[in-house]
Legacy VTK file of the C-alpha trace (Angstrom):
# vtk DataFile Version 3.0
C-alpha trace
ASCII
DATASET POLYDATA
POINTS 129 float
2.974 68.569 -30.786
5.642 70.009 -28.554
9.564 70.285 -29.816
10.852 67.748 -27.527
8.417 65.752 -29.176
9.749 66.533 -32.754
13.695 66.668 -31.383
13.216 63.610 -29.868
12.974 61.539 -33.493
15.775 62.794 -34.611
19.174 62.351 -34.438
21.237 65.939 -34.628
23.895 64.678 -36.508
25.139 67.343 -39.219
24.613 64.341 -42.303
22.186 66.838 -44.405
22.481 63.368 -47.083
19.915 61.525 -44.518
18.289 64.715 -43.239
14.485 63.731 -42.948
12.111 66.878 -41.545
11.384 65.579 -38.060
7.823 67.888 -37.797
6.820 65.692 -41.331
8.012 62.731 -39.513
6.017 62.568 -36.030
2.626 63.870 -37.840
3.158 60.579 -40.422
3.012 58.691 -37.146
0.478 60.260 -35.334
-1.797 60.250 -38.259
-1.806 56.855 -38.246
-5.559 56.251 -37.317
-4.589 52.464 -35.440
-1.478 54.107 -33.284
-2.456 53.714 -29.884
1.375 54.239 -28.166
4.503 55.523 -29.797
7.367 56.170 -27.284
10.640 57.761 -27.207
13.459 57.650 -24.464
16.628 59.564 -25.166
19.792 60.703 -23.165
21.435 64.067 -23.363
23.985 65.842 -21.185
23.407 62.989 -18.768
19.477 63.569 -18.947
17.037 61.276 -19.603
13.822 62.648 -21.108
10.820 60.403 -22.306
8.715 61.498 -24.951
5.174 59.584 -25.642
1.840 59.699 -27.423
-0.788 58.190 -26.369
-4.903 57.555 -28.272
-7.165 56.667 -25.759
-10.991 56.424 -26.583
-13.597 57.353 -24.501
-17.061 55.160 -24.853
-20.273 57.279 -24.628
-21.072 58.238 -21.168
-17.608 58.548 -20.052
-15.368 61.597 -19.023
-12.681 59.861 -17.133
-9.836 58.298 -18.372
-6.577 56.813 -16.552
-3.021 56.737 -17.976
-0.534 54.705 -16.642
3.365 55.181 -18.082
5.650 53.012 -16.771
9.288 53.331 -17.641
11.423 50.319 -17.706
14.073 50.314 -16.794
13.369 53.277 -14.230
14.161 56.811 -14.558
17.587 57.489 -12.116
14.872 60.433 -10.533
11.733 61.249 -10.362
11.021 63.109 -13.448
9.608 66.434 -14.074
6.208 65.790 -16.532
3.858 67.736 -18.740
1.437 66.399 -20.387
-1.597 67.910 -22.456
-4.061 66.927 -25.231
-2.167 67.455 -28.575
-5.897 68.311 -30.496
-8.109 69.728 -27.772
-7.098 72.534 -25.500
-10.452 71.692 -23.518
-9.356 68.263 -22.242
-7.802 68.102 -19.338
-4.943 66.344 -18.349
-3.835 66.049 -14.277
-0.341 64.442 -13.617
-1.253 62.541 -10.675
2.027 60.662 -9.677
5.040 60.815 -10.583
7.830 58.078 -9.747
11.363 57.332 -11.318
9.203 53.930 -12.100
6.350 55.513 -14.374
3.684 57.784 -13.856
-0.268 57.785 -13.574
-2.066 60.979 -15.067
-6.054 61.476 -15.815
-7.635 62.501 -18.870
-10.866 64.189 -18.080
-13.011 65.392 -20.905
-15.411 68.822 -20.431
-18.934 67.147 -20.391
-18.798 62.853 -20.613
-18.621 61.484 -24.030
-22.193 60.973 -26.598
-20.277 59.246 -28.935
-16.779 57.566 -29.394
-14.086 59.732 -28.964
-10.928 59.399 -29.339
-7.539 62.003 -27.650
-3.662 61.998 -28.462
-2.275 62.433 -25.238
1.121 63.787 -25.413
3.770 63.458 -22.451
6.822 64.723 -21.704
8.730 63.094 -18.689
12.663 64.762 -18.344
15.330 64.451 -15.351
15.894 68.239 -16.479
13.984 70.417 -18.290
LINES 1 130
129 0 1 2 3 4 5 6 7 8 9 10 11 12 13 14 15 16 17 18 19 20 21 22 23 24 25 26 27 28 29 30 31 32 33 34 35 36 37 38 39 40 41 42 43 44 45 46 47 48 49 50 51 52 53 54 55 56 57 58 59 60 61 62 63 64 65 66 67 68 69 70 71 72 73 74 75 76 77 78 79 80 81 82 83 84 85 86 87 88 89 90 91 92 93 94 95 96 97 98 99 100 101 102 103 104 105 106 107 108 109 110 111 112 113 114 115 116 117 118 119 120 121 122 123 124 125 126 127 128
């Protein structure tokens, strides 16, 4: 889980009263066993920076997996990405287009599946980073 994925959840308003810990927060969502997409799109300085999660299962027998992120409305450029496996450093994931529009990225697993499996894909997508 990266910080722009626990910064983007909260908002950094000084009101201690309503102050709920943002690391807590995100892991209550992503723990959440039948979360398949939680997204975030927030502006600051002018930036736009898009911060998702993605669970995608792999059936036995596969290794390949294709994400598609599309942003709507579109990014003002084409955004600068990283993306990763939040729970696996051995996946890996390959940004394979990028457009202001969305982007497409594979998941590719070491050796293909032998049972279900499921990854949280987490991606960052900024204007600036």
């Amino acid at each position: 889980m990266s910080e722009s994925g626990i910064r983007s959840l909260i908002d950094l308003d000084d009101d201690q009263e309503n102050f709920v810990d943002p690391e807590i927060l995100l892991r209550q969502i992503l723990d959440d066993p039948n979360l398949v997409q939680h997204l975030t799109r927030t502006q600051h300085d002018g930036h736009e920076t898009i911060v998702a999660y993605f669970r995608i299962s792999f059936e036995p027998g596969q290794q390949r997996q294709i994400l598609h992120v599309p942003f709507a409305p579109p990014l003002e450029f084409v955004p600068q990405v990283k993306a990763h496996a939040t729970d696996h450093q051995e996946i890996r994931v390959r940004v394979t287009d990028r457009q202001k529009f969305g982007i497409r990225a594979e998941v590719i697993l070491p050796a293909p599946a032998t049972s279900v499996q499921r990854v949280l894909i987490e991606v960052i997508a900024s204007e600036a980073f």
